[in-house]
C-alpha positions in Angstrom: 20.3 20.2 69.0 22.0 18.4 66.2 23.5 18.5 62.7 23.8 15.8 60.1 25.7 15.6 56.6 25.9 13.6 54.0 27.9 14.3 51.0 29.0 12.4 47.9 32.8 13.0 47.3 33.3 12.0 43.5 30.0 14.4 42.0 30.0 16.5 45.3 26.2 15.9 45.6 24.5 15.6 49.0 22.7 17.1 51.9 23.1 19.4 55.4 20.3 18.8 57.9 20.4 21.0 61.1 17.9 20.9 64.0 17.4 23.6 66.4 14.9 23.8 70.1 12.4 26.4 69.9 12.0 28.3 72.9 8.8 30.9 71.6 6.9 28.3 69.7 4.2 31.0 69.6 6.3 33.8 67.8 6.8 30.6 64.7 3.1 30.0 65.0 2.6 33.5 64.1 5.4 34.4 62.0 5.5 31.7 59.7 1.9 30.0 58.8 0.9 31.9 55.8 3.0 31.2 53.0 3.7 27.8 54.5 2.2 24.5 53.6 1.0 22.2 56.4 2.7 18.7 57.6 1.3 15.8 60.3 3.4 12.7 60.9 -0.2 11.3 62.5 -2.0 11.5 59.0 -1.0 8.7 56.0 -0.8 11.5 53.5 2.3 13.1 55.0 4.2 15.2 52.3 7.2 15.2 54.2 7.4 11.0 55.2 9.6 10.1 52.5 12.4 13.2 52.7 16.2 12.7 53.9 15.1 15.3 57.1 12.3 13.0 58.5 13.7 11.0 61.0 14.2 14.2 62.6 10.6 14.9 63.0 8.9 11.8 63.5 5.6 12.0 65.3 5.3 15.9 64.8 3.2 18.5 62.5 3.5 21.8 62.1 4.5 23.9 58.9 7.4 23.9 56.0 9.0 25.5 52.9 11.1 24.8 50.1 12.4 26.7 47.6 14.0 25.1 44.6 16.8 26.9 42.5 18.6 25.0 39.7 20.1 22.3 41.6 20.0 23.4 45.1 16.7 22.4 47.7 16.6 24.7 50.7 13.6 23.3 53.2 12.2 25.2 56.2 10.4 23.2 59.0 9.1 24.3 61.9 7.7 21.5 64.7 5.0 23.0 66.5 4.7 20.0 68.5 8.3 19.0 69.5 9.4 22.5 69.3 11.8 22.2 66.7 13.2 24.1 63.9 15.0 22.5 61.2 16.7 23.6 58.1 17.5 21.2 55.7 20.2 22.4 52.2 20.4 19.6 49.4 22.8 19.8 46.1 22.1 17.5 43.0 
């Protein structure tokens, strides 16, 4: 569907943000909602609102991951309600 970067060129710092449809939202709804913590753009206390990747997935819930290693932020989130799938890579 899309992809967005955004990268600093002096320190090299920045962000990748791709966006995919879903065609089987069922299969993610199965696959992915146990080690996954939950999101709802509907509720005030949101834990993704404030994150580089939310304009992508205004007005939707469903579920996400990030994994943290040194100075690298990969995030997993999957859109139940729009039917997207996004994958979002940040370097500090």
């Amino acid at each position: 569907m899309s992809k967005s970067e955004h990268w600093n060129n002096f320190n090299g710092d920045g962000y990748r943000v791709e966006v995919y449809k879903i065609l089987d939202p069922e299969y993610f709804k199965r696959k992915f909602n146990d080690n996954f913590k939950v999101f709802d753009f509907r509720k005030k206390d949101n834990p993704l609102k404030n994150t580089n990747y939310s304009e992508y997935i205004e007005n939707g819930a469903g579920f996400y991951k990030s994994l943290w290693n040194k100075d690298e932020i990969k995030t997993v989130v999957i859109d139940t309600v729009n039917n997207k799938f996004l994958y979002y890579y940040c370097s500090m």
